[in-house]
N, C-alpha and C positions, 0 to 999 in steps of 0.2 A: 335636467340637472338641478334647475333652481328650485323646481317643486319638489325632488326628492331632498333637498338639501331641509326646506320648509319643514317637509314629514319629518324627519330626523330631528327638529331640533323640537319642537312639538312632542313628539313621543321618546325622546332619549332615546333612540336607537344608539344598541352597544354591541359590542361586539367583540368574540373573544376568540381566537385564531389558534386551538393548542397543535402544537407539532411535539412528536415523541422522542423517545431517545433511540438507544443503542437497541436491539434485539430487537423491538418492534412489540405491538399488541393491536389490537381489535377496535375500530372504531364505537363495538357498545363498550367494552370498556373504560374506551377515553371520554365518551360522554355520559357516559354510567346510569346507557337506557337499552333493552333489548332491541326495540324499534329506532334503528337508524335507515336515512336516505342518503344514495351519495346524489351531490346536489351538480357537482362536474368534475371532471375526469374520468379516468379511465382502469382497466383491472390492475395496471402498476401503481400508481399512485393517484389518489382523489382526494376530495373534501365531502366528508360525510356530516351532517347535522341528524337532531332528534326527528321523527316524526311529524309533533307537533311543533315542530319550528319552521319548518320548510318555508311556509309565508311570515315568517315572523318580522323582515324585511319591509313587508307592506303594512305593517303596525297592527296584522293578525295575530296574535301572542296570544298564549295561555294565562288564566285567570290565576291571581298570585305570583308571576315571575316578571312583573313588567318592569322591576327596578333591576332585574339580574342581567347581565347581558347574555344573548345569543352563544352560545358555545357551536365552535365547527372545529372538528376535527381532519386535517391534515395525514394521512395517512400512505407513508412511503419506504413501509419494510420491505413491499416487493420489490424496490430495487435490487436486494443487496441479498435475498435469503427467500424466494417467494420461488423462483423456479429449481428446481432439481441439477440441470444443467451448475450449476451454483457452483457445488460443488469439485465441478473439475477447475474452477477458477484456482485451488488449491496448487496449482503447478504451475501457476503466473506468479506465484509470493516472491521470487526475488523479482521482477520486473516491478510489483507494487511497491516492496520497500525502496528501489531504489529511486521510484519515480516519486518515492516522499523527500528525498535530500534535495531535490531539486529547491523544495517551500520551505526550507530549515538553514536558509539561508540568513546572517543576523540582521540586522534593520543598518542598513547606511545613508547620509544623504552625500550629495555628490562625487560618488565613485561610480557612476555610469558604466565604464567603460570593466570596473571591477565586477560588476555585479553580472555584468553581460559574459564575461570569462568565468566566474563558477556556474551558470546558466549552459555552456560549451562544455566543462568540465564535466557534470552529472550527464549531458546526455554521451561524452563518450563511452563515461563509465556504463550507459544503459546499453551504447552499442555493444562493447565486449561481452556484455552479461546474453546476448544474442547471440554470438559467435559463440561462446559456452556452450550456450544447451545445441545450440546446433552440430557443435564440435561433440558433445558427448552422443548423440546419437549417429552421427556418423562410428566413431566408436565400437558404439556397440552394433552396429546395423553391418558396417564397409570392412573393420578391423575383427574383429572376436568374431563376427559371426561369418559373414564371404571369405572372409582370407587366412586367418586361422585356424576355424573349426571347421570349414568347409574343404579347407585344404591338407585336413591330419585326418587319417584313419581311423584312428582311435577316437579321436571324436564325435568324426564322420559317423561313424555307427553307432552309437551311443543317442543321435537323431535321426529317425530314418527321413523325415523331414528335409533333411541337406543331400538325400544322396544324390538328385537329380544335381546341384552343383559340385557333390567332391569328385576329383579325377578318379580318383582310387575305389569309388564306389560304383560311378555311372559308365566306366570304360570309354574315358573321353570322351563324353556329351557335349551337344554344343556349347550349354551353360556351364560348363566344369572348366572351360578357359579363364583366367585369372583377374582379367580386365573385363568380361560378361559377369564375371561375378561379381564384381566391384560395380559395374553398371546398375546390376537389375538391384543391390543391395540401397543404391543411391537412390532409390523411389523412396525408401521409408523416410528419410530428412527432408525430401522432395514435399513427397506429402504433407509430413507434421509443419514445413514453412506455408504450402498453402493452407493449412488447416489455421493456422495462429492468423495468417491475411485474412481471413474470411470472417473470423470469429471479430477481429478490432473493425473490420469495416460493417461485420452486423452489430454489433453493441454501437459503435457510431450512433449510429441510426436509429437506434430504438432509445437509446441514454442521450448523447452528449446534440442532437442535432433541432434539440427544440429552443428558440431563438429568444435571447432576452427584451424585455419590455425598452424599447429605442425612449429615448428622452433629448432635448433639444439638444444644441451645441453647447446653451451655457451648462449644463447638469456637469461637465469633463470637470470644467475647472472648480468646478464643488466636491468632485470625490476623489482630486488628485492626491486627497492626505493621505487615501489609504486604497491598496491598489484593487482591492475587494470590491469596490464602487466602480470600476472603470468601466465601459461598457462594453468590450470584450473580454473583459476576465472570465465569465462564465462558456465563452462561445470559443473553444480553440481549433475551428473548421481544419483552419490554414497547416497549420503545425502538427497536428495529428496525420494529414493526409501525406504530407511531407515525410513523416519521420516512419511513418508506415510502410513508404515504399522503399525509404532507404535500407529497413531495417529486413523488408521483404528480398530487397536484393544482393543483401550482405549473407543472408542467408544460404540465399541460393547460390552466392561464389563463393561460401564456404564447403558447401558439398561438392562442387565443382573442381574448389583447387582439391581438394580429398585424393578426388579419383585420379585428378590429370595430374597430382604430385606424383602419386603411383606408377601410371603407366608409362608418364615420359621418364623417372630415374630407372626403367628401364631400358627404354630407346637413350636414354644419353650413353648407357655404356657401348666401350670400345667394339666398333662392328654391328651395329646396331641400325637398324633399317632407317638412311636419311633422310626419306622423305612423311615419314613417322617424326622423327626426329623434331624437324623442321615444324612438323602441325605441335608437336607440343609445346617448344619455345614458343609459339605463338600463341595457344590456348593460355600457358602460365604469364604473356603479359598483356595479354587482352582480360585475364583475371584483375591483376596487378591494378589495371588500369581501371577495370571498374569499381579494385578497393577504394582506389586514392577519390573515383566520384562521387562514390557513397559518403566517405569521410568529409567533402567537402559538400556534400548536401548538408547531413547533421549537422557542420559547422558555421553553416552561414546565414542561420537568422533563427532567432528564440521566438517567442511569442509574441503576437499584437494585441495588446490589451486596452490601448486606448482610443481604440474604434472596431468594431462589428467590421471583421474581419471577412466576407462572403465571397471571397475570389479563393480559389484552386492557382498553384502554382505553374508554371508553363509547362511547355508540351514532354519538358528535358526528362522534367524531374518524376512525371507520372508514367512516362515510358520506361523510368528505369527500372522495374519488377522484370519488364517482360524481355527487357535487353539481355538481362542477368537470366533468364529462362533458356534465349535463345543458345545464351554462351554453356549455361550449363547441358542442355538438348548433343549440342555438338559438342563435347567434353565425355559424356556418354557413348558416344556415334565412335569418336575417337576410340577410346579406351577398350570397345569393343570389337576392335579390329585385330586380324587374327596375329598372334606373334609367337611363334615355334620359341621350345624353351622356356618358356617366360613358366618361373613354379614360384610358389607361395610359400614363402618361408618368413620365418621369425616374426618381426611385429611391421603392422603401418608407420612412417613418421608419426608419429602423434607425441609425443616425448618433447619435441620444439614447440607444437604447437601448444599444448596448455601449458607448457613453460613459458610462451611469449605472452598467451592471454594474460596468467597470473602475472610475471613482469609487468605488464602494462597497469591492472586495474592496480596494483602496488603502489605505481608512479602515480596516476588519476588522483587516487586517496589522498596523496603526499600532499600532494597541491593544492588539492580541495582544503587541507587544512590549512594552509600556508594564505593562500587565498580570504577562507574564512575569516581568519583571525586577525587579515588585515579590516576586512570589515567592522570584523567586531570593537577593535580598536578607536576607526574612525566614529563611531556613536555607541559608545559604551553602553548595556542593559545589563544591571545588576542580576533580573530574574531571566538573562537567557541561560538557559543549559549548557553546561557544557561550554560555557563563555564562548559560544555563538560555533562551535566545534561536532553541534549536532549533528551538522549537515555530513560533515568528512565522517562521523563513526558509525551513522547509519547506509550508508555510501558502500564502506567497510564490510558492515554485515552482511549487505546484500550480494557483495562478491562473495564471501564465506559463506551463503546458503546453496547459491549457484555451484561454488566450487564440492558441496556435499553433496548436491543431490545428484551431477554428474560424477562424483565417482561413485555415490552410492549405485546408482546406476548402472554402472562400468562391474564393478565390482560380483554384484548380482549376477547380473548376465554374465560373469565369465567362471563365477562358479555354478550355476546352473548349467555351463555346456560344459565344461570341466568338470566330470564329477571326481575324477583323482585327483586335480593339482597338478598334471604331469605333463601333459599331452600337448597343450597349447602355455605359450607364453603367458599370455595373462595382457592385463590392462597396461597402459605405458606405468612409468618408474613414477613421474611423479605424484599419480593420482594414489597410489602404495602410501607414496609418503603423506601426499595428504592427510593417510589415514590415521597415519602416526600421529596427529597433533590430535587430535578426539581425545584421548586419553586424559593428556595434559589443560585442554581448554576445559575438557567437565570439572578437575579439580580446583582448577579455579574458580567456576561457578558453583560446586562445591562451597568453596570460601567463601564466597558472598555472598550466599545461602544461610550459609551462620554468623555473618558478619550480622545479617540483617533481621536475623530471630533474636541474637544478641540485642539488637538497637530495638527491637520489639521490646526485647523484656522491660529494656530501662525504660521504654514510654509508658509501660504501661504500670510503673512502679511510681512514676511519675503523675499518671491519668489517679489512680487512687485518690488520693488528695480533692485533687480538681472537680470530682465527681462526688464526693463528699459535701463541696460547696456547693455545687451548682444545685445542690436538692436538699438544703437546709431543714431543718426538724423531721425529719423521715428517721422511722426506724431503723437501723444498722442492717443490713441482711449482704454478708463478705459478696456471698455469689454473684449476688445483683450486680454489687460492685464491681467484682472481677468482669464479668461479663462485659457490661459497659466499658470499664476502661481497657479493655481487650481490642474493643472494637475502635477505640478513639486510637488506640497506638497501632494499630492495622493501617486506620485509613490511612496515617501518617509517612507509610514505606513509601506513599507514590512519589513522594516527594525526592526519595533516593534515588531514584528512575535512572537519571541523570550520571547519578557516580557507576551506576551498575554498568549502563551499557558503555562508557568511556574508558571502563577495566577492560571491559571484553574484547571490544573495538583492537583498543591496544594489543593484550595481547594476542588475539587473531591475526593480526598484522605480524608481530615477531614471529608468532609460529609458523606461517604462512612463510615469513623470507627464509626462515629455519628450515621447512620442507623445499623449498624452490633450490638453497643453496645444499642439500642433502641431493636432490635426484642428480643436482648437475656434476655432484662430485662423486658420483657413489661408485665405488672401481671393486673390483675383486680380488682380494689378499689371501695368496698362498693361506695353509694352517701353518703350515712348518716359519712362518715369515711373521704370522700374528702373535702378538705379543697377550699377556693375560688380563693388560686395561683394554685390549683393543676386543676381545674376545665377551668382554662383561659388558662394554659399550655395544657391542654388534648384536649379543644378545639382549639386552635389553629395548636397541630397534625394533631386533622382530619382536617381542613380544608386543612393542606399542605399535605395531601395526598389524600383529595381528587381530589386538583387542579395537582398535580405533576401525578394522576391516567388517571385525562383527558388530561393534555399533553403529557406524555407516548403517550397514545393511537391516539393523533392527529397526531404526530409523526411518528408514526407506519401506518396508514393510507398517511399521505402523504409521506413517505417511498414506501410502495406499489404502490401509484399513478404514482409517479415517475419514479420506474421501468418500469411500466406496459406502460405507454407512450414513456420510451425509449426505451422499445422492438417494437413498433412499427414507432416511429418516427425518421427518422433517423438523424434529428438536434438533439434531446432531446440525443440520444446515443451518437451523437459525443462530446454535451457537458460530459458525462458522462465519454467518451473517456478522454479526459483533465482531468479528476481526475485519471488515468488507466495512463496517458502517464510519471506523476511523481510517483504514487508511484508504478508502478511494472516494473520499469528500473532495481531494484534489483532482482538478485534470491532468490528465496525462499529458505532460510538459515535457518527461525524458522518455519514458518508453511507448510507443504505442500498442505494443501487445500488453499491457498492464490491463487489471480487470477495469471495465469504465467507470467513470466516474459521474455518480449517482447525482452527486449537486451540480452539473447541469442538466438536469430535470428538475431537479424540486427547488433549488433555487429563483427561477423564471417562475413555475408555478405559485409560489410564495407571491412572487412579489407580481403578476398579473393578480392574484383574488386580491392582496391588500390595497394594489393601486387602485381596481374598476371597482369593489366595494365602496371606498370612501369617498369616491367620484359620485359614484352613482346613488347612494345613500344621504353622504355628509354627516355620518355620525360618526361614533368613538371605536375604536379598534386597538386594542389591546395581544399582542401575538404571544403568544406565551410557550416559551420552549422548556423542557427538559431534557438535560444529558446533552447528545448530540443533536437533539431539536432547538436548543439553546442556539447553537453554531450556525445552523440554516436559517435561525431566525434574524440573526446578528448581520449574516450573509445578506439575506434579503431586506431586512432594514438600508443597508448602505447601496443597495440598484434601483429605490423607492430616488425620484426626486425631490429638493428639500423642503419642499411644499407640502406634498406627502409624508414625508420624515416628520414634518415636525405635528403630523394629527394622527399618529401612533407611538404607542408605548410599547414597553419593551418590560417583560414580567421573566425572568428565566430562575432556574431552580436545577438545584445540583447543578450545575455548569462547569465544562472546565475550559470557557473561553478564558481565563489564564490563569491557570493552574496547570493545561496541559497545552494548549495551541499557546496562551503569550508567549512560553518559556521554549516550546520548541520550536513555533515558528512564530519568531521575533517581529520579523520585517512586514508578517501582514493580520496578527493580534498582539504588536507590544503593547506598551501603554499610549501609545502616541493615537495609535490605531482605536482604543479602547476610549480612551478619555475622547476622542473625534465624534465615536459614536452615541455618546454621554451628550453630547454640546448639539448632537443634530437631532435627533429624537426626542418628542415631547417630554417625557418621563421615562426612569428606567428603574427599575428595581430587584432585587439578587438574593434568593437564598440559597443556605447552605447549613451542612449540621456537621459537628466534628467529627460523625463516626463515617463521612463518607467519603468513600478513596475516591473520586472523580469530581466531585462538585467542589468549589471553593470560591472563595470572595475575588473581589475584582482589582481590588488593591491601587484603587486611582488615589492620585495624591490631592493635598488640599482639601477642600469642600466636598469636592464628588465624592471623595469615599463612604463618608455615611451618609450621601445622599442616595449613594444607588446600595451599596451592601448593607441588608439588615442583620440587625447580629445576628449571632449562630443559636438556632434553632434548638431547641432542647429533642435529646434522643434519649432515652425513649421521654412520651408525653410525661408520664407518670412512673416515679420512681417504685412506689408499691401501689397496692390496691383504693381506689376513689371512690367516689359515688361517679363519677364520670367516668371512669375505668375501672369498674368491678373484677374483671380480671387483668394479667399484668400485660401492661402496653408491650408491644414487639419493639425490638430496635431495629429502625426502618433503615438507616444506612443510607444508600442513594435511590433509596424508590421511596413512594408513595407520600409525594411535596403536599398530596392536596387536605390529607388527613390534620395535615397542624391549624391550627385558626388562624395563624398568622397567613397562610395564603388566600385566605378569602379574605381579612382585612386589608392586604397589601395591595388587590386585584381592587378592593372599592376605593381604596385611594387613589390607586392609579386611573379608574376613570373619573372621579369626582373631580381630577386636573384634568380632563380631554373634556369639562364639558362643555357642548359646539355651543352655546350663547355665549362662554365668557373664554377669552385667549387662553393661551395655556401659559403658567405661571412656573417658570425659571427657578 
């Protein structure tokens, strides 16, 4: 170590760490040489360097670059957009959204025991959103398809697929009894729960199970300012395995109570075989009872973040998948026992049950925000969103995705077995109703839609002016101008973000208790009895549920398309990757079938190259992030210890560590959290340009602020034609940081303060 340390101060060994953004690109590209090596890791994510750098380390370098530093490239799209597979991650998006409320929490200090209760809150809401999709597949798998359309004639034949279960088709087959059908219908929920268990315990294992760099016991009480640092924050073994099984066994006693609801409200009626009877009272509170354990799994301990978590819960809590198997096995066994009489008519319960789901996530939201806003209160943030209210509206959302994609679902399949409309009931009442509120939430987005081209115009009536000045003595050319300030009042919408989804939240919510209170009261009114308001109001339902039924379904179909092209195309997947690269930077804290979560892997990788580089070296290192490589770097600066810290710099470009992470997740990049990482890291330095919607200034108070944000970057270079720009510059927007001069003079400044003979200078 002492000789390498020697070699490095001797030869200036430097070093410059780039990590990328959103979407991803090519190691020649980031080092903008055709000949790269990767130097370590592996086909998901590596560090690739030049060619002729590979020894560069040992003071081998190329003749003319010996003042440059070292460039290595970081390279970790394949997380998020690299496998095909990718793309059916597309059916976990409310599980992602909702597993982001959990971090959109506002920033409090001493409310422990508050913070720990919205921590409970978000994963119940994760639980329900479980019970959902598992509820709508039963649905459509036990309800419309075994017992409805298997059990109507008209139907029946219209699939010849079903005849072997319709009575009417197969002349009393064995599978054509009413509980066999409901049995063998219950493998498809069956299934799709082991399929989601398999899939969170293999992405485990290939994303989240790679171990951050350990540092002594004093490092805890150095990154308690900011929870980012702790040294389980990146490693959530515990709680993942935990919530996994809960979530696997909630499962499987929801398809459970399905069938054993079924079969025993037929053994409860009068005359009805008692010792049938008898097995089903007891399957519905051996159900009961495994709900209440599940519930008190998920509610009895959040995450360990301030210690490396490496123990598995007891024996209770990892048997409980296969308990809930066995219960569900015998609930089958049951349900398929012979019972004279028993026929298939009209609908499943199902009418209670996503009426209870919806009721609940309703209440969940309520509180979340009630909750919230106590926090936000006790340590006020100016720039949190939503006055710290993020958390509850995207919370919100994620039940109103879940509640459209199982009716879209429901919906679908019951016109596809239905081709008249006639034959079979149809889906329960409320998911109808649901559909009715489509109508009303697009015209509200609608309005906001024009609220916000509105608020475009005037910026950019405004930007005029502005852009005028910033390029003094330049010919007049309108275009030019328009152009530019087009792009300055564009970038400027992200900023609205905030009031957009707080409208919608809202009223998704009303509409939402509007449809719940519609199914629960919707009765049937003689003609002769309806009056001519009652007639314009009834009409007017159906028509908003018939239109809200076909865009469900449009919906749902271009859903499917979507996927089904980014499983094969692999631009369509990396755009989809861009939705994957923001929201599963967090671990999965509420849900565990959420897509995994990519920063822990390149997190730990981050910060093993910058720790064992600078150990082993002793020279200058410089990390340099853009976009969402900004945020990994930020990340990985704070699991470096503060030894470490303070013989790296911090260089980031377009960033929206707060522009978009302080404002929505307050509690772990407000200012508190930002100005922390300002104070431990040698140097840090920030650009940004006005015409780019995601990158923005750091906004620390006092000194830091123009210590670390350089001003705003001129877009484009050149307003008309140069001798340095003989044709007219592009307006770069949020890409291409390295093209301005000011990144490479910011980059020599920043290591001209790291260099290893003299301290580094405050």
């Amino acid at each position: 170590m002492e000789r390498a340390q020697e070699r490095a101060s001797t030869t200036g060994s430097a070093l410059e760490l780039l990590v990328h953004g959103v979407g991803g690109t090519t190691p020649e590209k980031m080092l903008d040489d055709p000949r790269t090596v990767r130097i370590t890791g592996d086909d998901t994510a590596a560090v690739f360097r030049r060619a002729e750098d590979v020894d560069a380390d040992a003071g081998r370098r190329p003749e003319g670059r010996r003042e440059e530093p070292v460039p290595e490239a970081y390279v970790w799209c394949n997380l998020t957009s690299g496998n095909s597979s990718r793309a059916l991650w597309l059916l976990l998006l409310p599980f992602m959204v909702v597993n982001l409320a959990h971090w959109m929490r506002p920033s409090a200090r001493g409310r422990t025991r508050t913070v720990r209760l919205y921590g409970l809150l978000v994963r119940l809401a994760a639980l329900t959103l479980t019970v959902l999709l598992v509820a709508a597949v039963c649905e459509v798998a036990l309800d419309l398809t075994a017992w409805q359309c298997a059990g109507t004639r008209a139907c029946a034949d219209r699939h010849s697929w079903l005849g072997f279960l319709s009575p009417t088709v197969s002349d009393g087959g064995w599978w054509s009894r009413p509980g066999r059908r409901l049995a063998l219908a219950a493998l498809l929920p069956a299934a799709l729960t082991g399929l989601l268990w398999y899939l969170s315990h293999r992405t485990w294992n290939a994303y989240e199970s790679q171990q951050p760099l350990t540092h002594p016991a004093e490092h805890d009480e150095d990154t308690a300012r900011t929870a980012l640092g702790r040294p389980g924050f990146w490693y959530g073994r515990r709680l993942v395995a935990r919530l996994r099984a809960a979530h696997t066994a909630a499962a499987q006693l929801t398809v459970a109570a399905a069938v054993a609801s079924a079969a025993a409200g037929f053994d409860h009626r009068t005359g009805g075989p008692a010792p049938l009877d008898t097995l089903g009272r007891l399957l519905l509170l051996a159900i009961a009872a495994g709900a209440v354990v599940v519930v008190w799994v998920v509610c009895r301990r959040g995450r360990s973040e301030n210690r490396l978590d490496r123990e598995l819960d007891e024996h209770l809590v990892r048997r409980l998948p296969l308990a809930a198997l066995v219960l569900l096995l015998l609930t089958l066994v049951y349900a398929g026992w012979e019972r004279p009489g028993w026929e298939s008519r009209g609908r499943l319960p199902g009418d209670a049950t996503f009426g209870g789901i919806a009721l609940v996530q309703g209440l969940i939201v309520i509180v979340m925000a009630v909750v919230a806003h106590v926090l936000h209160r006790t340590h006020p943030d100016p720039r949190a969103a939503m006055r710290g209210l993020g958390g509850p509206a995207v919370a919100m959302l994620a039940c109103a995705l879940g509640g459209v994609m199982s009716g879209g679902v429901a919906q679908r399949v019951s016109d596809w077995l239905d081709g008249t409309g006639t034959s079979i009931p149809g889906p329960p009442v409320l998911l109808t109703w649901q559909a009715s509120v489509i109508p009303p939430l697009l015209v509200v987005l609608l309005l906001l839609g024009a609220w916000l081209g509105r608020r475009a115009w005037q910026l950019r009536r405004a930007e005029l002016t502005a852009v005028d000045t910033d390029y003094p003595g330049e010919p007049t050319d309108r275009a030019r101008t328009r152009s530019i300030a087009t792009a300055r009042a564009l970038a400027t919408l992200t900023d609205r973000a905030p009031r957009i989804l707080g409208v919608t939240s809202a009223v998704t919510l009303l509409l939402g208790a509007g449809a719940l209170v519609g199914a629960m009261t919707t009765k049937k009114v003689p003609a002769e009895a309806a009056g001519d308001s009652y007639a314009f109001l009834q009409g007017a339902a159906d028509t908003a549920q018939a239109l809200g039924s076909w865009l469900i379904g449009f919906g749902f179909i271009l859903f499917v398309t979507w996927g089904r092209r980014a499983y094969k195309d692999p631009s369509a997947r990396r755009t989809i990757g861009i939705l994957w690269d923001v929201g599963t930077f967090w671990p999965r804290a509420a849900h565990p079938f959420a897509p995994p979560c990519y920063a822990e892997r390149a997190v730990p990788d981050l910060t093993w190259r910058m720790a064992t580089w600078t150990r082993a070296t002793g020279g200058r290192l410089v990390i340099s992030g853009h976009s969402q490589g900004s945020v990994l770097a930020a990340a990985a600066a704070w699991q470096l210890t503060p030894a470490d810290r303070r013989r790296v710099a911090l260089l980031t470009y377009g960033s929206p560590l707060e522009r978009l992470y302080g404002r929505w997740f307050p509690a772990h990049f407000g200012p508190a959290a930002l100005s922390a990482l300002h104070h431990d890291v040698a140097c840090w330095r920030n650009l940004y340009r006005p015409t780019d919607p995601i990158g923005g200034p750091m906004r620390l108070s006092g000194e830091c602020g123009p210590e670390v944000d350089h001003e705003p970057l001129k877009d484009p270079l050149a307003y008309s034609r140069t001798d340095q720009h003989p044709l007219p510059a592009p307006i770069l927007g949020h890409s291409d940081y390295q093209a301005d001069p000011a990144f490479a003079q910011e980059r020599a400044k920043l290591l001209a303060r790291l260099r290893p003979d003299v301290p580094a200078q405050r």
